[in-house]
NUDREN-607647 format. One record per residue (C-alpha): residue number from 0; x, y, z; chain. Coordinates in Angstrom, 1 decimal. Each point is the difference from the previous one (the first is absolute). Layout:
// NUDREN-607647
NUM X Y Z A .
...
// end
This chain:
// NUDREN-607647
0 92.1 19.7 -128.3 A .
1 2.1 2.6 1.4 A .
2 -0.8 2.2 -3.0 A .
3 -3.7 -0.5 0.0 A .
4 0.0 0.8 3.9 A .
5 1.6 3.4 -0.7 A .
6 -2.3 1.1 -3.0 A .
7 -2.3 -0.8 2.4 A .
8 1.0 2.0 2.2 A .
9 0.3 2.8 -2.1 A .
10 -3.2 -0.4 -1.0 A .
11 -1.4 0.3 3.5 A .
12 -1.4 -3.1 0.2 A .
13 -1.0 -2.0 3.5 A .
14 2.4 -3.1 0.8 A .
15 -0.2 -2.6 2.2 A .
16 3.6 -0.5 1.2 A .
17 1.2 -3.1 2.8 A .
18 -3.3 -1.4 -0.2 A .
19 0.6 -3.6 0.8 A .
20 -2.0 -2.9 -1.8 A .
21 0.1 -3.8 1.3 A .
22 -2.0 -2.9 -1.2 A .
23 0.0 -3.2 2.1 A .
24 -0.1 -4.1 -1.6 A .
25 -2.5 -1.2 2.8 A .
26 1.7 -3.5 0.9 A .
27 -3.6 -1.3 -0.5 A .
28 -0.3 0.9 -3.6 A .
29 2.8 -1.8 -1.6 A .
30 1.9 -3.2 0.4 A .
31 3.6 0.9 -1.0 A .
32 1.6 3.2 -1.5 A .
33 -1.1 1.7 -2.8 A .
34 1.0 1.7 -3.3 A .
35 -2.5 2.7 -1.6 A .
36 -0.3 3.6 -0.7 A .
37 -1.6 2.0 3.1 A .
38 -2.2 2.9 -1.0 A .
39 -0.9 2.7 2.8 A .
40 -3.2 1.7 -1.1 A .
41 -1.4 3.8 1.4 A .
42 -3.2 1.1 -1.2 A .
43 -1.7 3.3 0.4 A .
44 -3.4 -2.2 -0.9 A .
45 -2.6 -0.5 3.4 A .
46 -1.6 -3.5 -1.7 A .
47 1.9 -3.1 -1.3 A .
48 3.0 -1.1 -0.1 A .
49 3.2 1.5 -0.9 A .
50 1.3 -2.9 -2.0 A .
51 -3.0 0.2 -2.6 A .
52 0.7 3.9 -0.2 A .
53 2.8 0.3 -2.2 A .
54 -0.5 1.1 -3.4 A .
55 1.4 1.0 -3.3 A .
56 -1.3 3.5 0.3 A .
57 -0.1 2.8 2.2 A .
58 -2.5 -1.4 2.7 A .
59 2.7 -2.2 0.9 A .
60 0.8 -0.6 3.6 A .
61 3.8 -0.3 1.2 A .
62 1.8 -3.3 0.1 A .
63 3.5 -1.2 0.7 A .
64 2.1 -2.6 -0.4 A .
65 3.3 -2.2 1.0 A .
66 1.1 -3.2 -0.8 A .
67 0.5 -2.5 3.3 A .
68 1.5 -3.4 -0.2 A .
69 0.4 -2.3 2.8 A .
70 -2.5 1.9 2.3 A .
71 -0.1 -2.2 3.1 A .
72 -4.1 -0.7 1.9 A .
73 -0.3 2.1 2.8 A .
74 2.6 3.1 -1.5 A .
75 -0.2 3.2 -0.8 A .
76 1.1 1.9 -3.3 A .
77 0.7 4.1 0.2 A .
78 -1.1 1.5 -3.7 A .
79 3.1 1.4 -1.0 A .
80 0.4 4.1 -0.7 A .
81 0.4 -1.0 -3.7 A .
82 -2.2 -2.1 -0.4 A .
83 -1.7 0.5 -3.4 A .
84 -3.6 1.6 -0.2 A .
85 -2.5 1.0 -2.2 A .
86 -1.5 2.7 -0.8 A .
87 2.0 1.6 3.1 A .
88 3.6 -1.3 -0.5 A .
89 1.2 -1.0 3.4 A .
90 -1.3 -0.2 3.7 A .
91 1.7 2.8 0.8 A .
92 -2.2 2.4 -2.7 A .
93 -3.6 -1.5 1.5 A .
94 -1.3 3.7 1.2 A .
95 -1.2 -0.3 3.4 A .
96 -3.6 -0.8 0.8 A .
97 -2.3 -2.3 1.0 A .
98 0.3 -3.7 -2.0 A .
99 -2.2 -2.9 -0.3 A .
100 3.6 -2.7 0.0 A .
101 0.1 -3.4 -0.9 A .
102 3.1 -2.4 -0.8 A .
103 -0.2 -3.0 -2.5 A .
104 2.7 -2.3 -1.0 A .
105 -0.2 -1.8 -2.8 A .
106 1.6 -3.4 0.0 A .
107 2.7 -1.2 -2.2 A .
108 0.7 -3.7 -0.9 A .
109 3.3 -1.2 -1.1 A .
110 0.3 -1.6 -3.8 A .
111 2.7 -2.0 -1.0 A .
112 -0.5 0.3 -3.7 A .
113 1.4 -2.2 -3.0 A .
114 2.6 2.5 -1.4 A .
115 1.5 -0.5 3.4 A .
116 -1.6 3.6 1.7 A .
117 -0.9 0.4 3.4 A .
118 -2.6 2.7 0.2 A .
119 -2.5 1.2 2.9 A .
120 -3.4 1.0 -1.4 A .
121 -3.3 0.0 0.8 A .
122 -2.0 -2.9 -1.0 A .
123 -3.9 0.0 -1.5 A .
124 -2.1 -1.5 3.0 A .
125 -3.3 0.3 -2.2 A .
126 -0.6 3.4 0.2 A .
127 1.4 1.0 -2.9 A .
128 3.6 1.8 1.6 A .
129 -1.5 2.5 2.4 A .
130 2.6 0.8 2.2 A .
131 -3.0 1.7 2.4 A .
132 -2.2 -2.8 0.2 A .
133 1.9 -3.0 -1.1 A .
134 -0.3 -3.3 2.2 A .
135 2.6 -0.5 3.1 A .
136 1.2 3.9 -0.2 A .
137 0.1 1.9 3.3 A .
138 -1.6 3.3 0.5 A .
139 -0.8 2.0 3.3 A .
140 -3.1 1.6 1.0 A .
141 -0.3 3.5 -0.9 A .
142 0.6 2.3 2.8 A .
143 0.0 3.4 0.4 A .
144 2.8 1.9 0.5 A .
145 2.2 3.7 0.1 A .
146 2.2 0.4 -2.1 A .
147 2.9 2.7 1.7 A .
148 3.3 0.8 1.0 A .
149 1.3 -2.9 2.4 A .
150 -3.2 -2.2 0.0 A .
151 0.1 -3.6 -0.4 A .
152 -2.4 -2.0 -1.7 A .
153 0.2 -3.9 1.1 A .
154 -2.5 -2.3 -2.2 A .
155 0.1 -3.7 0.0 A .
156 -0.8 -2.5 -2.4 A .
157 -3.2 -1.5 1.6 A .
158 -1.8 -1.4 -2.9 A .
159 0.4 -2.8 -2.8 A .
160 -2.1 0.7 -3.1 A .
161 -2.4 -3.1 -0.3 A .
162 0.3 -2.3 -3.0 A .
163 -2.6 0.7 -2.6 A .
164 -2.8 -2.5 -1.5 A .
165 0.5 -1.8 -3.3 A .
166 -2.8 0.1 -2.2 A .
167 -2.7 -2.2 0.0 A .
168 -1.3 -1.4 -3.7 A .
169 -3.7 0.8 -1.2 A .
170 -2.0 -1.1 -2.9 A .
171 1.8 1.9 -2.3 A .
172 3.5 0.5 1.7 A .
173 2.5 -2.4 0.4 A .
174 3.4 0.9 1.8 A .
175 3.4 -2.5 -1.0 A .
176 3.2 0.3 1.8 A .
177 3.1 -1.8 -1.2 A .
178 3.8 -0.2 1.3 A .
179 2.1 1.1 -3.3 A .
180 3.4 -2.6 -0.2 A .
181 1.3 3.3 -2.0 A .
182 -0.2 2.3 2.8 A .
183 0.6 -2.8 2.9 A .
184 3.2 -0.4 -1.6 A .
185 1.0 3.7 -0.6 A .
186 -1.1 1.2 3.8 A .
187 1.1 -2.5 2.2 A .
188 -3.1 -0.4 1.3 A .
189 -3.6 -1.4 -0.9 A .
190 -1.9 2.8 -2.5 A .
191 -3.0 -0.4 -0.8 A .
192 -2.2 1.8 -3.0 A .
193 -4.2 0.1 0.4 A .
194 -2.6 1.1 -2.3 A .
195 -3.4 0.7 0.0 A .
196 -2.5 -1.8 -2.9 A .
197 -2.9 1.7 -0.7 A .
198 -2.0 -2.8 -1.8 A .
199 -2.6 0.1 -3.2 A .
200 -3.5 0.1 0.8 A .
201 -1.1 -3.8 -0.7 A .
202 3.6 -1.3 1.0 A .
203 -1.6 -3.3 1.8 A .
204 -2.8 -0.4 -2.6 A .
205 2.5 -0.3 -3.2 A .
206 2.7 -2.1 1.2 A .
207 0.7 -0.7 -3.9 A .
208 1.2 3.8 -0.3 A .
209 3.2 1.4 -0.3 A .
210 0.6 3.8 0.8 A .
211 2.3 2.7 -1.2 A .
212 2.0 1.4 2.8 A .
213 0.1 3.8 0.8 A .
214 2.5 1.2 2.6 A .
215 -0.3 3.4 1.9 A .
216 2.9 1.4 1.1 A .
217 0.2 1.8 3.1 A .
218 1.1 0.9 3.8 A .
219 -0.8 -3.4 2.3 A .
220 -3.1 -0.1 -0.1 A .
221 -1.4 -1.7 3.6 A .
222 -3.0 -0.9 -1.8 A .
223 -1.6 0.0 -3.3 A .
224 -0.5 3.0 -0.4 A .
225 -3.1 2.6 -1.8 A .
226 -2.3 -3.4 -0.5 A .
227 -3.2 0.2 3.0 A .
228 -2.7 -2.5 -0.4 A .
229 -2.6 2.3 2.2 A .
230 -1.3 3.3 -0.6 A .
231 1.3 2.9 1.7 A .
232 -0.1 -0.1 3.7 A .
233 -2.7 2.7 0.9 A .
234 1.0 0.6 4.0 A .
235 3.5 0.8 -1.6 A .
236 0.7 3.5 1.1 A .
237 1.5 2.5 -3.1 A .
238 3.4 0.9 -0.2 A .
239 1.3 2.7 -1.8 A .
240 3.0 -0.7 -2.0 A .
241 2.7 2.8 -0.2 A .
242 1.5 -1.1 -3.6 A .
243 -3.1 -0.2 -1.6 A .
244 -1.8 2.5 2.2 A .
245 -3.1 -1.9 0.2 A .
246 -2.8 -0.5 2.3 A .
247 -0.3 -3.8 0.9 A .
248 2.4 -1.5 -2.2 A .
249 0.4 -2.8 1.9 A .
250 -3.6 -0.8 -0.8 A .
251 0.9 0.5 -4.0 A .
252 2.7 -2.6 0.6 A .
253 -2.7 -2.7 1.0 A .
254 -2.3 0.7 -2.5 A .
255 2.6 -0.4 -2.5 A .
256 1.2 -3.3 1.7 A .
257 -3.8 -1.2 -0.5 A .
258 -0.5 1.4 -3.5 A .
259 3.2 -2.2 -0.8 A .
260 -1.7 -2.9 1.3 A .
261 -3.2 0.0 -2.1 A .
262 2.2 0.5 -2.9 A .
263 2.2 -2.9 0.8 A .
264 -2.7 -2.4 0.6 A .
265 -2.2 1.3 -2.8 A .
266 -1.0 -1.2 -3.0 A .
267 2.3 0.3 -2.9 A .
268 3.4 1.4 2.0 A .
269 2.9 -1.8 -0.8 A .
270 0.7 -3.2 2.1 A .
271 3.8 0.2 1.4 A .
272 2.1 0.2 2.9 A .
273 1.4 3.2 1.3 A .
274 3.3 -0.2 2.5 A .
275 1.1 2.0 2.2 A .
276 3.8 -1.2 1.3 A .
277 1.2 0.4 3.5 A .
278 3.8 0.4 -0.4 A .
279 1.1 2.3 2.9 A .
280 3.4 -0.4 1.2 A .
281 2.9 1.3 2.6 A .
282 -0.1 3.2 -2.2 A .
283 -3.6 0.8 -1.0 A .
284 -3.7 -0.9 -0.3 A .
285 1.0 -1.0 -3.2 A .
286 3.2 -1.7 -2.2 A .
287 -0.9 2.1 -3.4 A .
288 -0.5 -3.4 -1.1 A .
289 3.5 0.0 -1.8 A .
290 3.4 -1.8 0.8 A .
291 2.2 1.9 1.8 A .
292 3.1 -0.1 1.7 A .
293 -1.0 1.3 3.2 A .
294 -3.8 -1.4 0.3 A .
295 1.0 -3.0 -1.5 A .
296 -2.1 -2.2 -3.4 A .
297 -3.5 0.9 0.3 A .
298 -0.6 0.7 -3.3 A .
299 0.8 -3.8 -0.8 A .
300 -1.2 -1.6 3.5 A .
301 -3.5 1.9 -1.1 A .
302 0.0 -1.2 -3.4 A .
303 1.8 -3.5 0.4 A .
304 -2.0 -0.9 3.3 A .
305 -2.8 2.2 1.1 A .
306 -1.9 0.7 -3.7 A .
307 0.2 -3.8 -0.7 A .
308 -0.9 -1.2 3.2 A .
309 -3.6 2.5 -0.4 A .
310 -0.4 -1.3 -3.0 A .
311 0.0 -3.5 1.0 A .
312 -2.3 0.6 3.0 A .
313 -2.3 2.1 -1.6 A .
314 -0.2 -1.4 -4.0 A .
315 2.3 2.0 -2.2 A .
316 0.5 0.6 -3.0 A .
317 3.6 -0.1 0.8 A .
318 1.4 1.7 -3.3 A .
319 1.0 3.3 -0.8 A .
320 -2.3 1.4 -2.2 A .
321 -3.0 -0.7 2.8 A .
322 2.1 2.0 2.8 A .
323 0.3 3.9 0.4 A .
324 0.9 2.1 2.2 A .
325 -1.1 3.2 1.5 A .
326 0.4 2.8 2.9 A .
327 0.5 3.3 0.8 A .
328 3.0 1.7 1.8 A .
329 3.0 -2.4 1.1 A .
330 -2.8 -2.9 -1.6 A .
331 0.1 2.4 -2.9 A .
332 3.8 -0.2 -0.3 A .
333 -0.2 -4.0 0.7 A .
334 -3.1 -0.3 -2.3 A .
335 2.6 1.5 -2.6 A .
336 2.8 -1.4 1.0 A .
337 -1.0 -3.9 0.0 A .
338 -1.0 0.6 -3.7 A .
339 3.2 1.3 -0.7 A .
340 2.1 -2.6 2.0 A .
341 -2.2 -3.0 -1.0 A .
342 -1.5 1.2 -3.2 A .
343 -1.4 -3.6 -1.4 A .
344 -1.6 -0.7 3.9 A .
345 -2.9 2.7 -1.0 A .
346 -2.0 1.2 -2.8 A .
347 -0.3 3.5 1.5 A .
348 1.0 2.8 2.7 A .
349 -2.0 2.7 1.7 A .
350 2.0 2.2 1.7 A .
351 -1.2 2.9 1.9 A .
352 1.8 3.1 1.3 A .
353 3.1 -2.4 -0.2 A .
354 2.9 0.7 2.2 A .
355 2.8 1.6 -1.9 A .
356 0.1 -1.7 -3.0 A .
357 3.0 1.9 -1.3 A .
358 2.8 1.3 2.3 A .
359 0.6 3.0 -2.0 A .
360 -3.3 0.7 2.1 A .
361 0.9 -1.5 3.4 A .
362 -3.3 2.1 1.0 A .
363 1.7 3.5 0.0 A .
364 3.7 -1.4 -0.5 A .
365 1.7 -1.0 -2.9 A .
366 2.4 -2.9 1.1 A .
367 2.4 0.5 -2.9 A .
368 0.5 3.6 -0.5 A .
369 -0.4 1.9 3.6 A .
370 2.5 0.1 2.6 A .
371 -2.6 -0.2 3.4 A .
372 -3.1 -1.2 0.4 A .
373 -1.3 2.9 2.1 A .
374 1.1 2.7 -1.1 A .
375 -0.2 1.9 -3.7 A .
376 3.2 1.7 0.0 A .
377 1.4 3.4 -2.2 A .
378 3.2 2.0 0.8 A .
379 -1.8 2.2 2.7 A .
380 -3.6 -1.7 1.1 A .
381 -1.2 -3.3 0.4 A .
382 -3.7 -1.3 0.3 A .
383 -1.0 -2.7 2.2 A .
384 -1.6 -2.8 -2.0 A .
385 -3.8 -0.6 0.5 A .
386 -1.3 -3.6 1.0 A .
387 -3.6 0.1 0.3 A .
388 -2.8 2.4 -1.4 A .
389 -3.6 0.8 -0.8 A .
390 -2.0 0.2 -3.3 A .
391 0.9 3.9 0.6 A .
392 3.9 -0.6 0.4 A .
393 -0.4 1.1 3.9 A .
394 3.0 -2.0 1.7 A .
395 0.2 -2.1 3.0 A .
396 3.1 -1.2 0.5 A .
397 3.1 0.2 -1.9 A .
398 2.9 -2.9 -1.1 A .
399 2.2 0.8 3.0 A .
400 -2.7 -0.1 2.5 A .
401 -1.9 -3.2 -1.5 A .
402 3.6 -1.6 0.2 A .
403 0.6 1.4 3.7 A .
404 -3.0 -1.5 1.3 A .
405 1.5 -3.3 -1.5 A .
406 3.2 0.3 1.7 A .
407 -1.7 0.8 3.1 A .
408 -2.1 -3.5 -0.2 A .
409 3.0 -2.0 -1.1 A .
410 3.6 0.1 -1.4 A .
411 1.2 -2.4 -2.6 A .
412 -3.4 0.2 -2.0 A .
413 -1.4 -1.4 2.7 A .
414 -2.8 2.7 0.6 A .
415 -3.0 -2.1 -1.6 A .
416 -0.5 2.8 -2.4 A .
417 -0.4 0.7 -3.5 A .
418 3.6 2.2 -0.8 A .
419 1.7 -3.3 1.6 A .
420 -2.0 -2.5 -1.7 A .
421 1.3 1.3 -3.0 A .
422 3.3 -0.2 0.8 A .
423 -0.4 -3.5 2.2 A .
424 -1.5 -1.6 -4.1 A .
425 2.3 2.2 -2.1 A .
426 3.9 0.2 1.4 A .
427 2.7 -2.8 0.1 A .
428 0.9 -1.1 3.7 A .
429 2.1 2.4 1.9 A .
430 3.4 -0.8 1.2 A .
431 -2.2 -0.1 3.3 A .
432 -2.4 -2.6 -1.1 A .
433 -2.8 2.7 -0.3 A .
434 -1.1 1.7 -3.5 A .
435 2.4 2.4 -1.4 A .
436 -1.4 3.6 0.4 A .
437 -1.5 1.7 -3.0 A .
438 1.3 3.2 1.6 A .
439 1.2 1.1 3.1 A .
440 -2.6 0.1 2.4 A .
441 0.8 2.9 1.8 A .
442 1.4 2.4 -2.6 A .
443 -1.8 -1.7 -2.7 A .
444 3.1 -0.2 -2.3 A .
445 -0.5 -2.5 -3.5 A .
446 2.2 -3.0 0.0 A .
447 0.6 -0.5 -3.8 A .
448 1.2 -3.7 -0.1 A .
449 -3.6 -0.7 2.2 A .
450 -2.0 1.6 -2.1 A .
451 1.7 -1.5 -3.2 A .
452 -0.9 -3.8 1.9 A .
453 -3.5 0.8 0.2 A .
454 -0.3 1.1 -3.6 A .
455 1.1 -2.7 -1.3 A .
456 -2.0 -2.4 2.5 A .
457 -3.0 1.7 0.8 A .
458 -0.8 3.5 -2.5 A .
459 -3.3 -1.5 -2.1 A .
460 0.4 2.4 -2.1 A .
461 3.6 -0.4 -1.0 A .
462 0.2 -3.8 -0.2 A .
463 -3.2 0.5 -2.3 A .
464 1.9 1.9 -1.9 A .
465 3.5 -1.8 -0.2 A .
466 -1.9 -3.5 -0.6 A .
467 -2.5 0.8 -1.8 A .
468 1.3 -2.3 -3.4 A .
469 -0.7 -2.7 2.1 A .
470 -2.5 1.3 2.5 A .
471 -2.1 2.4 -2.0 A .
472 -1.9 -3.1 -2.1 A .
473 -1.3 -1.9 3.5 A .
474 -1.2 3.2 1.5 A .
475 -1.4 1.6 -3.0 A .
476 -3.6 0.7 0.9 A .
477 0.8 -0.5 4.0 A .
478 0.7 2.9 1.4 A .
479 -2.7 2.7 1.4 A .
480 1.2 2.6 2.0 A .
481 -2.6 2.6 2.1 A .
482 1.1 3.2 1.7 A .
483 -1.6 3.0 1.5 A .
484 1.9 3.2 -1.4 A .
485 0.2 1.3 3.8 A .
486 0.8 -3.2 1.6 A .
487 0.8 1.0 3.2 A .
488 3.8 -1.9 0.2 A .
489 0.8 1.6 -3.9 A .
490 -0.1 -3.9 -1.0 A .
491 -1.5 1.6 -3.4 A .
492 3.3 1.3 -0.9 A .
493 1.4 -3.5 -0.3 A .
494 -3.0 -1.3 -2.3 A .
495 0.5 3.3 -2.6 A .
496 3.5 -1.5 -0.6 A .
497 -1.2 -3.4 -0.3 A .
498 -3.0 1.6 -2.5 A .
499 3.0 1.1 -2.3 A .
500 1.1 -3.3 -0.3 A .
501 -3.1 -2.2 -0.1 A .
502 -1.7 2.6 -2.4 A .
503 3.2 1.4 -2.1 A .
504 2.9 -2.3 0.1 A .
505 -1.2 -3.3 0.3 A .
506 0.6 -1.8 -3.0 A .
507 -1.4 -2.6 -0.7 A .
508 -2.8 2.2 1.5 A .
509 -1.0 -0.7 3.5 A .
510 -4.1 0.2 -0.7 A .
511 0.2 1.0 3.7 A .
512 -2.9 2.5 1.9 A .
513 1.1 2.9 1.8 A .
514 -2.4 2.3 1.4 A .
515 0.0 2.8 2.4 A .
516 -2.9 1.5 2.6 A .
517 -0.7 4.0 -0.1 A .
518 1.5 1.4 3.8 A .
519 -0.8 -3.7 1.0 A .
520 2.5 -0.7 3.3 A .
521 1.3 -3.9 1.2 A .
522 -1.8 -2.7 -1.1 A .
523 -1.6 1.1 -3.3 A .
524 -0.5 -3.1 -2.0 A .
525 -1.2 0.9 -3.2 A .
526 -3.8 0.6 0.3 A .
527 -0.4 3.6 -1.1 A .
528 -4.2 -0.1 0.6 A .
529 0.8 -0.1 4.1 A .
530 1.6 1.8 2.3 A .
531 3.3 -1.5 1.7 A .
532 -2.1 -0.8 3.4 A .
533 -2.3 -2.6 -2.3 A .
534 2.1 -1.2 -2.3 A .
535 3.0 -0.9 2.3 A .
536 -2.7 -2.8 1.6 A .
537 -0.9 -1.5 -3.5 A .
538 3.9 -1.4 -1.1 A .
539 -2.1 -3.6 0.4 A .
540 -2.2 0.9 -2.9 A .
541 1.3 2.6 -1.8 A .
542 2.5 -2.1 -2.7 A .
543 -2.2 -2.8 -0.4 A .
544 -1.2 0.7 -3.5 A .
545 3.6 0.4 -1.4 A .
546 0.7 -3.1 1.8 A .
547 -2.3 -2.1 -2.4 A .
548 0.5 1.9 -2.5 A .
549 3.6 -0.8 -0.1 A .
550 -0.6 -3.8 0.9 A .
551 -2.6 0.0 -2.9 A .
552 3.0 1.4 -2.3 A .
553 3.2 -1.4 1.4 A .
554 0.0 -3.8 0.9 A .
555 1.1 -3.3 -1.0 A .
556 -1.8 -2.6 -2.3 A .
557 -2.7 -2.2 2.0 A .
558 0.3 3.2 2.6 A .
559 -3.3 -1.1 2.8 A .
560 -1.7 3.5 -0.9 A .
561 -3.5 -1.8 1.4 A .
562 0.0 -1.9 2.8 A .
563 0.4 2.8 2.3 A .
564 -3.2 2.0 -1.6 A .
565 -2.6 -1.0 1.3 A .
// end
């Protein structure tokens, strides 16, 4: 800090020195003390609010953060002089100004887990881990304030964010919420897993059918999403979205919802269920849907109590060559990775601008061979490592930055974000009881016996490749992999590495598809007739065909190919 402060002086550059920063715990607002991570926001924006303005990118508004345990109702807490920020490092580098300021804390349970850890974390109150607008977490109003030499800035926790709606089931969507006995057992506590059943056209009509089962892979979903029943609403006012720079996308969204509709209930479209799981949990809106140390077994709670569960409710198939599995993204990687892990459960995998799929290309990083994840490094110049780009390779934030706003928003992989998700699935449990760092979060230094654990657990690619006697004859045919060549968090770097192996090495040969979009950014999924802004809102219909097609050519004798086409 003291380093950073003289560059910065150096530099010329304003400070704010002895500013002082209290937050109060109204003794209204909670019942007893209180663990949790408390973020001071400051943002230079006039409209909204502070703690829905920080972003991966250079827009980003200023956040800070400090751990509190204990904090007693009607208190005060003084942000410390180190506390860590993001983008601006500490308090005492916020250039003076003017401020929009608001404080959140975000609430941390304690788990007593099976392998005898005690942990603080987070927990999923059904909005998907949101630290800024989860159920039960504090937050003040936003107040203006002046940032200078020798102010103080008092804000108080006067507001609870209100608890959020479940679902409500329609015609065609159903919602199912189970407790898991695996995950009770490894968490201490009651976990729950929930899905979302969209159901066949003619479900109630044809109660002698069975149905194939097709599961989408994704972050929580709060609803079913991309499935609308109405046509467009036309007192919706255009918006213009930024990624896709377009005029009234959110319009396009609808009519792509609808379009999906009159598909689905259509004559001649394939009659089965599609899933979308709920599996958030004290680390993230989503478990990977894998066993892990840290998040605990959701890859077999999903498949040993949610999947069968569906398929009793909703008629079933219930066999593996009448389930697959699709997504883009971290669904992508799960889409993938469920294959993989439980290769006789499903006849197929799409798998969309996967998350890193080999670590050798950890997005820029390769987790074997370089020292740091931040930096590249000669004998006289290193290069920060990008994070995040556009089709034309313009950068928005780099590694060390993406992983400083994580640190600011939680230590311990507790920030709810994707760098710590990673290493929350991936890493063996810390001497601590929290996931072994990947690499040093501040300095971004490798740790090599890590990085070995997750390539043996969790590198799809590698355990492919070192299985594949054994492996290589259930998948063969399985695996389709998508990519845009400019995806914008280089996950295309992974999928070229998995390409040599599917398409070179594999032997016996993998029959698998890889295919990659022309400048296409996130979320291409192998449609090379749309752009990315389309074809991203058509996952629900775009692998259909292949999924017949491979139910026509790979099932069992007396297979029920029928009663589910009507």
């Amino acid at each position: 800090v003291e380093q950073a402060l003289e560059g910065a002086q150096k530099e010329g550059a304003l400070l704010a020195p002895a500013q002082t920063i209290t937050v109060t715990l109204p003794a209204a607002r909670a019942a007893k003390a209180l663990d949790g991570r408390l973020l001071v926001l400051f943002s230079t924006e006039e409209k909204g609010e502070p703690r829905f303005q920080v972003t991966d990118g250079p827009n980003t508004q200023v956040v800070f953060g400090q751990d509190v345990e204990g904090w007693k109702p009607g208190t005060a807490v003084t942000l410390e002089a180190a506390a860590v920020g993001y983008p601006v490092e500490t308090p005492r580098e916020l250039k003076p100004g003017e401020y929009r300021a608001q404080a959140v804390l975000d609430i941390y349970e304690t788990f007593q887990r099976s392998d005898g850890k005690v942990v603080k974390l987070p927990m999923d109150r059904g909005e998907g881990r949101q630290w800024n607008r989860a159920p039960g977490n504090l937050y003040s109003t936003p107040v203006k304030v002046r940032v200078e030499k020798g102010a103080r800035i008092a804000l108080a926790l006067d507001e609870t964010m209100p608890p959020i709606e479940a679902p409500k089931d329609t015609k065609y969507i159903k919602h199912i919420r189970i407790q898991s006995e695996l995950l009770t057992k490894f968490w201490g506590r009651p976990m729950y897993l929930g899905a979302h059943v969209l159901l066949p056209e003619g479900f109630d009509t044809h109660p002698e059918a069975r149905y194939p089962l097709a599961i989408f892979h994704g972050h929580f979903p709060a609803d079913f999403d991309g499935f609308r029943t109405e046509p467009p609403d036309p007192n919706l006012t255009p918006d213009y979205s930024e990624r896709f720079h377009m005029e009234g996308y959110n319009r396009v969204v609808q009519q792509e919802a609808y379009d999906f509709y009159k598909k689905w209930t259509g004559p001649g479209f394939p009659r089965f269920l599609i899933v979308e799981i709920q599996h958030a949990n004290p680390f993230y809106d989503d478990s990977y849907a894998v066993n892990s140390a840290n998040v605990g077994p959701y890859g077999d709670a999903i498949m040993k109590e949610l999947v069968p569960e569906i398929e009793r409710r909703f008629r079933g198939i219930g066999q593996g060559w009448a389930r697959f599995t699709y997504g883009g993204s971290t669904g992508g990687w799960e889409a993938l990775a469920v294959q993989i892990f439980y290769p006789e459960e499903f006849n197929g995998a799409f798998g969309a601008c996967p998350d890193p799929i080999d670590f050798r290309a950890y997005t820029q990083v390769n987790l074997y061979e370089d020292r740091n994840a931040y930096w590249m490094e000669g004998p006289h110049m290193k290069v920060a490592r990008p994070a995040k780009r556009d089709y034309l390779g313009k950068i928005y934030i780099t590694m060390d930055q993406a992983n400083r706003m994580e640190l600011a928003l939680g230590t311990k992989s507790r920030s709810g974000q994707q760098f710590d998700i990673w290493e929350a699935v991936y890493s063996p449990v810390g001497p601590d009881g929290y996931p072994a760092r990947i690499f040093d979060k501040v300095t971004g230094e490798i740790d090599r016996k890590v990085a070995e654990y997750w390539k043996e657990n969790y590198d799809l690619r590698y355990i492919l490749e070192r299985d594949w006697a054994t492996l290589g004859p259930k998948v063969r045919g399985k695996l389709h992999v998508y990519c845009g060549d400019m995806d914008t968090y280089y996950l295309n770097n992974a999928v070229y590495l998995m390409e040599d192996f599917l398409k070179k090495a594999a032997n016996p040969p993998a029959e698998a598809t890889v295919a990659y979009g022309d400048r296409a950014e996130h979320c291409w999924n192998g449609d090379p007739t749309q752009p990315n802004a389309i074809s991203r809102l058509r996952y629900n219909t775009m692998y259909v065909q292949r999924m017949l097609e491979r139910m026509e050519q790979n099932h069992p004798a007396g297979a029920d190919l029928k009663s589910w086409r009507y």
